[in-house]
C-alpha positions, -999 to +999 in steps of 0.1 A: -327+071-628-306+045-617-308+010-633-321-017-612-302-050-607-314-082-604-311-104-574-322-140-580-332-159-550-345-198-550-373-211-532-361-248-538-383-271-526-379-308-523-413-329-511-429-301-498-398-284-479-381-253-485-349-246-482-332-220-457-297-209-462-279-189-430-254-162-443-218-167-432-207-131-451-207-105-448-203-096-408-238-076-412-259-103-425-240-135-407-258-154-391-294-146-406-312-166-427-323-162-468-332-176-500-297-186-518-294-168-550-275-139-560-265-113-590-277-117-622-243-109-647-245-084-674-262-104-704-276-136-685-311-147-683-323-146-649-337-182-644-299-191-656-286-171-631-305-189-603-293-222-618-256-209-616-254-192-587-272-223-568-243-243-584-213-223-571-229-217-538-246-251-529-230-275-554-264-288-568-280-293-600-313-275-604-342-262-631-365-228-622-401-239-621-416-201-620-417-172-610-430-155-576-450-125-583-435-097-565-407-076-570-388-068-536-362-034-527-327-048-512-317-011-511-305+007-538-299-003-567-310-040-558-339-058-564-351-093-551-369-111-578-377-152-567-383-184-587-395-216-574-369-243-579-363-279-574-331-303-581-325-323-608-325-361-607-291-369-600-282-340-585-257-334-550-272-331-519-269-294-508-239-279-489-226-250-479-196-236-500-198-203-505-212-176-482-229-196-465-224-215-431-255-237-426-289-250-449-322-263-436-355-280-451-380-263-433-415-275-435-443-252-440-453-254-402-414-247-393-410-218-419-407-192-394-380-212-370-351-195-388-343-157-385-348-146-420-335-117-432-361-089-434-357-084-470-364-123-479-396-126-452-421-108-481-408-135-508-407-162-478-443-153-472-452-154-507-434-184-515-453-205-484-486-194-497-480-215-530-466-243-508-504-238-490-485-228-457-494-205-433-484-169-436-471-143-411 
């Protein structure tokens, strides 16, 4: 069997927003929207994962809150796994630097403005009911 790997994806919220982030790379997903995250490394903690990768792709400073239940397939051998998050005191603004284009704080009642990308909409959905958002 073969092993799984981790994919760490942030619902960061900030006064009852979350945050949207449209792909820039690669040519298949460009344009489409998803929870920033990425790869957990060989060795790391996931929850420290989510705090790096949010560094290098949006500049900010953030902590995990917890966990989303669910576990969702990315296609073999990935798996989504999501943690609520929220920035520091102190931290950056958000911005775009690394495979990423555009960001957005959506509001529950504008969650589903964006085109996610189908593999994020389950976690989307699950995130938004904790926010106490509407589903779809």
């Amino acid at each position: 069997m073969t092993e799984r790997i981790v994919v760490v994806g942030a619902a960061l919220l900030d006064a009852g927003r979350l945050l949207a982030a449209r792909r820039s790379a690669p040519p298949e997903l460009a344009g489409r929207w998803e929870l920033p995250g990425g790869k957990v490394e060989e060795g790391e903690a996931p929850e420290a994962a989510l705090v790096r990768e949010l560094r290098e792709e949006l500049g900010v400073d953030t902590e995990t809150v917890e966990r989303v239940p669910g576990e969702w397939p990315l296609g073999p051998p990935y798996v989504l796994r999501v943690w609520t998050a929220r920035l520091r005191p102190g931290s950056a603004a958000p911005r775009p630097l690394q495979d990423h284009d555009e960001l957005r704080w959506l509001t529950p009642a504008q969650i589903w403005d964006v085109d996610w990308l189908p593999q994020d909409v389950p976690a989307v959905r699950e995130t938004l009911s904790r926010l106490g958002g509407g589903a779809r």
